[in-house]
C-alpha positions in Angstrom: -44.9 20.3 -17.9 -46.3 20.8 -21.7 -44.8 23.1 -23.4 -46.4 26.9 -24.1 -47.9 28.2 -27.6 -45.1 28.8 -30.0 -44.7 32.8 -30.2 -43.0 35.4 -33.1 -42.1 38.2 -32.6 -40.6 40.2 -35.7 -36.9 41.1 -35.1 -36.4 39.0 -32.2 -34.2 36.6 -32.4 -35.4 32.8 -31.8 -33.6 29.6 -30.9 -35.0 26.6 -33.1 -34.4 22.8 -32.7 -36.6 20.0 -34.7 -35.5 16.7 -34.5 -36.1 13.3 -36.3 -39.4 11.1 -35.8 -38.4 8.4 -33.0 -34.7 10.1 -33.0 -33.9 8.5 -36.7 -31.3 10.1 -38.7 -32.5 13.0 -40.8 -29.5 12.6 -42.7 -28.1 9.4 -44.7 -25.7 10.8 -47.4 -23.7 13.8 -47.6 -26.1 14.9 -50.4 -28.8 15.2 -47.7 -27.2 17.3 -45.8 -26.6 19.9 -48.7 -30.0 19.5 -50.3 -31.1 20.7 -46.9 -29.5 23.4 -46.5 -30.1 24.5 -50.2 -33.8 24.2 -49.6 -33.9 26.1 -46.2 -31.5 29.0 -48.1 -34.7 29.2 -50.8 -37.2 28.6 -47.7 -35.9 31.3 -45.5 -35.2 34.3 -48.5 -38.8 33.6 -49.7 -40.4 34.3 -46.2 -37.9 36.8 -45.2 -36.2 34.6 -41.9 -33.1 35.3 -41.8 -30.2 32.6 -40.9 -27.9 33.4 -38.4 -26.2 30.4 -37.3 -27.0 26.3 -37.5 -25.6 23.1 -37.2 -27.2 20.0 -39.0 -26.2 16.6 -36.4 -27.6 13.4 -37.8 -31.1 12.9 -36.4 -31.6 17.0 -35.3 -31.4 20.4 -36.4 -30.1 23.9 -34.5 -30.9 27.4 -36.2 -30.7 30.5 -35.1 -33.0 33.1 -37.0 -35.0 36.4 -36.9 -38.0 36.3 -38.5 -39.6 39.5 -40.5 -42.8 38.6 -39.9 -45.0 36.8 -37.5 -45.4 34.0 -40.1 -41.9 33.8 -41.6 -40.4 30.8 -39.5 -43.8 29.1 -39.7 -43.5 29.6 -43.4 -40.0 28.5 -43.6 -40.5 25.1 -41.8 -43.5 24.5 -43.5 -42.1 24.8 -47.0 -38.8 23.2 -46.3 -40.6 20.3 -43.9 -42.7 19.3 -47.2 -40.1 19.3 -49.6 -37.5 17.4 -47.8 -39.7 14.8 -46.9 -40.7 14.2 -49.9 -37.2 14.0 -50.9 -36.1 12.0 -48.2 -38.4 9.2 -48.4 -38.2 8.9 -52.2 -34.3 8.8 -52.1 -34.2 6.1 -49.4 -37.3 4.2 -50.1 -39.2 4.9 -47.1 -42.5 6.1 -46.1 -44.4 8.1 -43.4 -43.6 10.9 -41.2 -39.4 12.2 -40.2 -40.0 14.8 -38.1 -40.6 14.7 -34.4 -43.9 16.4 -34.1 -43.1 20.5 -34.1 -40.0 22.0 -33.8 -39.3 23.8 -30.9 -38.1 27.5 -30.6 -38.2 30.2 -27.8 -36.9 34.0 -28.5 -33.9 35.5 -27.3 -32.5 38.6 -25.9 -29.7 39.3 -28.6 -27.3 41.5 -26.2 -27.7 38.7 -23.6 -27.8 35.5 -25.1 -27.3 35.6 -29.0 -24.1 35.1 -28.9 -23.7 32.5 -26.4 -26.2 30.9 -28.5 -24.4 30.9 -32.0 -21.6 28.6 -29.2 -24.4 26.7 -28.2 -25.4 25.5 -31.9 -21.7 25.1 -33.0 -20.7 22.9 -30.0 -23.2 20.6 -30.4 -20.7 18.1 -32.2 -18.3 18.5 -29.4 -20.7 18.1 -26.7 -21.5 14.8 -28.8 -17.8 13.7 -29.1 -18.0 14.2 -32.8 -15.1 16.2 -33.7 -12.7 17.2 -31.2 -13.2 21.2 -32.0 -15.8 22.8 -33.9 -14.0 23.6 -37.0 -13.7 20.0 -37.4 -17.4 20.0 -38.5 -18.8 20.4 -41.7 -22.1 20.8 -41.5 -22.4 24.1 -39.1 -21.6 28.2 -39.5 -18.7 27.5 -37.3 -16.2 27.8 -40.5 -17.9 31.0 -41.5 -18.4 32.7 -38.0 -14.5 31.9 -37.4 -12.8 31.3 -40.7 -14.6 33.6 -43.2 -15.8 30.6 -45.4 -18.2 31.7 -47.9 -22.0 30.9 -47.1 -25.3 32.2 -49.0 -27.5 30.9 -46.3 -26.4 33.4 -43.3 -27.6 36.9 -42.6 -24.8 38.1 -40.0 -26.4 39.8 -36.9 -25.6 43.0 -36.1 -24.0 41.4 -32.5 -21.4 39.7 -34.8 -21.0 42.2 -37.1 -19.5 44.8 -34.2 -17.3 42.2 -32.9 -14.7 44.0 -35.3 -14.4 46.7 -37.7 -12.5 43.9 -40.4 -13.8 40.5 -41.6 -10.5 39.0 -40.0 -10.6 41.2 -36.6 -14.5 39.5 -36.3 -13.2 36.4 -37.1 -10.6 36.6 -34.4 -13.0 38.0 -31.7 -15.4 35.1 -32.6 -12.4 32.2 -32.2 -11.8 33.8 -29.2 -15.3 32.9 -27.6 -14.9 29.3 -28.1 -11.4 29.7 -25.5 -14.1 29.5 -22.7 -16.4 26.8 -22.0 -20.4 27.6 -21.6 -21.3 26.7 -18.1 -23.3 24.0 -16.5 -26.2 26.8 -16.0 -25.8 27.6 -18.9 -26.2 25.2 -20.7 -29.5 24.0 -18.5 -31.0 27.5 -19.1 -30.8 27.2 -23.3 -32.4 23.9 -23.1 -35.0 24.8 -20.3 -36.0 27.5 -22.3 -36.5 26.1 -25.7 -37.7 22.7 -24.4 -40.6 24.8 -22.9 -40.8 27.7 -25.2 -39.6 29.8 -22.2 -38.2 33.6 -23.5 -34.1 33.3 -22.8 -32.9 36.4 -21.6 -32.8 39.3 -18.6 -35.8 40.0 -16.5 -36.3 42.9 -18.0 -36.5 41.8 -21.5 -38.9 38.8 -20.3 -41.1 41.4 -18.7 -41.4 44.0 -21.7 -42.0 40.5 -23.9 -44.9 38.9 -21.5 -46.6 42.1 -21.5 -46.5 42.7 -25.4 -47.6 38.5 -25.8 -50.2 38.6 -22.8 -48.2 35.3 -21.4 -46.1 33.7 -18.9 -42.8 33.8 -20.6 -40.7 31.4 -17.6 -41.2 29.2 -14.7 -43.2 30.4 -12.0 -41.3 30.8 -8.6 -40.3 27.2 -7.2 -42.3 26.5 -4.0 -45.7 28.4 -5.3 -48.4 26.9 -3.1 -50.3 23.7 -5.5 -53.8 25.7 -5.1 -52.5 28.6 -7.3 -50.5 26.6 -9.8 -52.3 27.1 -13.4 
């Protein structure tokens, strides 16, 4: 099934993935990987998106934001997609197109699913036998999530910030998560949902969100009869 229209809606929380053209790497050097995530700091503070969590793997991209405005992750991509091209192909002597069409993104109920999310993101190099644990990893807000590590391109959520009344205590109650594995369902329900640009989150929070976007916001009921199928 195609995927739905791509919707914003300020100060909800989104789920984003963009990958590489043809699954190429994105990223050659370890300077690409910074230059990114310098340019998507500068991207993201001019068009008011924040960052809340990311990893960077070789050929795709996880971030977790809240835009400001309608516009602001449109605006964000769009700047940082042009400029890192452009730097791309003139450091390694290619041409043509790196990304993989348009990046994909569905919105997310914070107290439900923005947490689980942030594991989500930060597990991706585990999931892909990587690194062993996330901390391992570089190129993720793993090390500032759970270890306090300075980083100018993440805006806290609020979720995170009432894990604990200290830096360390949130620290701690964020290390914590990761004791527990995110299920099979899980797992199948954050990739359904921003494969297909489904909303991820309760019922009620998909109803209050298809009424205010005048769409269907998730699959319709398995076994509808073919004759009323859109």
């Amino acid at each position: 099934m195609a995927r739905l229209p791509r919707f914003f809606v300020p100060g909800v929380p989104l789920h984003v993935i963009q990958r590489g053209n043809n699954r190429e790497a994105l990223f050659r050097h370890i300077t690409d990987y910074q230059v990114y995530l310098d340019w998507l700091q500068e991207a993201s503070q001019m068009h008011e998106c924040a960052i809340h969590a990311y990893v960077l793997m070789t050929n795709h991209v996880h971030l977790l934001v809240t835009p400001t405005h309608e516009d602001s992750l449109p605006r964000t991509f769009q700047s940082l997609g042009r400029r890192y091209v452009q730097y791309f192909n003139a450091t390694h002597q290619r041409t043509g197109t790196l990304w993989e069409g348009r990046y994909r993104a569905t919105l997310i109920e914070s107290e439900t699913y923005l947490l689980t999310c942030c594991r989500y993101i930060e597990l991706n190099p585990v999931r892909a036998e990587m690194v062993r644990h996330p901390r391992d990893y570089r190129w993720s807000s793993y090390p500032y999530h759970a270890g306090g590590k300075s980083n100018p391109l993440l805006t806290p959520h609020g979720l995170y910030q009432r894990l604990g009344g200290t830096a360390a205590a949130r620290q701690q109650a964020y290390r914590a998560l990761f004791r527990y594995h995110l299920s099979g369902e899980t797992l199948d329900a954050i990739r359904e949902a921003t494969n297909k640009a489904w909303v991820l989150g309760s019922d009620k929070f998909k109803d209050r969100l298809a009424k205010k976007l005048e769409r269907r916001v998730s699959p319709l009921p398995r076994g509808r009869p073919s004759s009323e199928r859109d």
